[in-house]
C-alpha positions in Angstrom: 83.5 113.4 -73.7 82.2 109.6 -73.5 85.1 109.0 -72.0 85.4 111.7 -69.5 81.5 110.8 -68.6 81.7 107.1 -68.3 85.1 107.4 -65.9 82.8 109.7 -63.6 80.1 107.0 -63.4 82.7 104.9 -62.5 83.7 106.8 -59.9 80.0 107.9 -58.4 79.1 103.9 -58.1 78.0 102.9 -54.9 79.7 100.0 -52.7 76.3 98.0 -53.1 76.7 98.1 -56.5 74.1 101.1 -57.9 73.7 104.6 -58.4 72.2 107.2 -56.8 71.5 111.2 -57.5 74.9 112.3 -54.8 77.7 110.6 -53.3 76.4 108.8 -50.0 72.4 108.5 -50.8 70.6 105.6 -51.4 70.8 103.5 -54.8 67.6 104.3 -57.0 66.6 102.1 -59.8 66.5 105.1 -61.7 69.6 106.5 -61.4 71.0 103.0 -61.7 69.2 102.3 -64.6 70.3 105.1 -66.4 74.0 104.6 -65.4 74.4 101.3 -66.7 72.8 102.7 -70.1 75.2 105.3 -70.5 78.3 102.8 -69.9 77.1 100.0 -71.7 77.1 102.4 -74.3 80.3 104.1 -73.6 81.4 100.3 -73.9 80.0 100.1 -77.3 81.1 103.2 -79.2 84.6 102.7 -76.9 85.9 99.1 -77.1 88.8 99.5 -75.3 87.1 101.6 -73.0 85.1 98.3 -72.6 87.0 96.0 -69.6 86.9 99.5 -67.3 83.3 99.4 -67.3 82.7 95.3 -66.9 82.9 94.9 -63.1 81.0 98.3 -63.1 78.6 96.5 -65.4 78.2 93.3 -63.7 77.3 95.2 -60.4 74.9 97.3 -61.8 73.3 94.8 -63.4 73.1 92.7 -60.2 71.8 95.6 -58.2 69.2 96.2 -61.1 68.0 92.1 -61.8 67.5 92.1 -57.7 65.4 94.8 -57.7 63.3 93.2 -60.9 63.3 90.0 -58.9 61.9 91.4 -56.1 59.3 93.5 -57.8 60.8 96.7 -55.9 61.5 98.6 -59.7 57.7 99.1 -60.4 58.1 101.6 -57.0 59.3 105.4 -58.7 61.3 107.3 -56.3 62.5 111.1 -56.6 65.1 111.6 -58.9 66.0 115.4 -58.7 64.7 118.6 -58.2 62.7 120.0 -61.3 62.3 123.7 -61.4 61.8 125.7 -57.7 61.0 122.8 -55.1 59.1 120.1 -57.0 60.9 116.6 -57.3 60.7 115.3 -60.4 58.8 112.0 -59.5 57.3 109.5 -62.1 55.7 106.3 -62.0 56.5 105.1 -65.9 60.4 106.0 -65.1 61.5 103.2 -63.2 60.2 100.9 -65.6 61.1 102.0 -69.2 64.6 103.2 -67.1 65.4 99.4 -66.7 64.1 98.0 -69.4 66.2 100.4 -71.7 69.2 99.5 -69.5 68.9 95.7 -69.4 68.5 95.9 -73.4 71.6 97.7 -73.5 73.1 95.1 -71.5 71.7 92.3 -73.6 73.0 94.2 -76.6 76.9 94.9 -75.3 76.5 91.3 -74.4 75.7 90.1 -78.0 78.4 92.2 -79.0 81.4 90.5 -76.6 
């Protein structure tokens, strides 16, 4: 199930590098954030699944640090729909979303 998970992430990345909620919509440092999670850890509990999910990785990571550089991944932005029309929107997400992804970056990195 990791597996089958991770190679989907893989396949839903965007050409510049992040995520976003459907194919051909805007990255989101949320959706970002929680993709490189789940594949750093998929790396982790799957070490040979680990060189599928480098360059994957590195451009998620890229996309992410750029958006921490330029102080864009304080700003929440809709990540999906939560019950009858209401997008589920919240301002804390963005910012424990990265952090938990760059420490599981930092952590697969120690690891290597």
């Amino acid at each position: 199930l990791i597996a089958a998970g991770a190679h989907w992430l893989l396949a839903a990345q965007n050409p510049d590098g992040g995520w976003a909620g459907a194919r051909g919509a805007a990255s989101s440092v949320e959706e970002t954030a929680l993709a490189i999670e789940a594949l750093a850890v998929a790396a982790e509990f799957l070490p040979q699944f680990a060189t599928h999910t480098e360059g994957a990785l590195h451009r998620g990571g890229e996309w992410l640090l750029a958006r921490v550089e330029s102080g864009a991944w304080r700003a929440p932005s809709p990540i999906g729909f939560y019950f009858a029309r209401l997008w589920y929107f919240e301002e804390s997400y963005p910012k424990i979303f990265t952090v938990a992804a760059l420490r599981a970056l930092a952590s697969l990195a120690a690891k290597r």
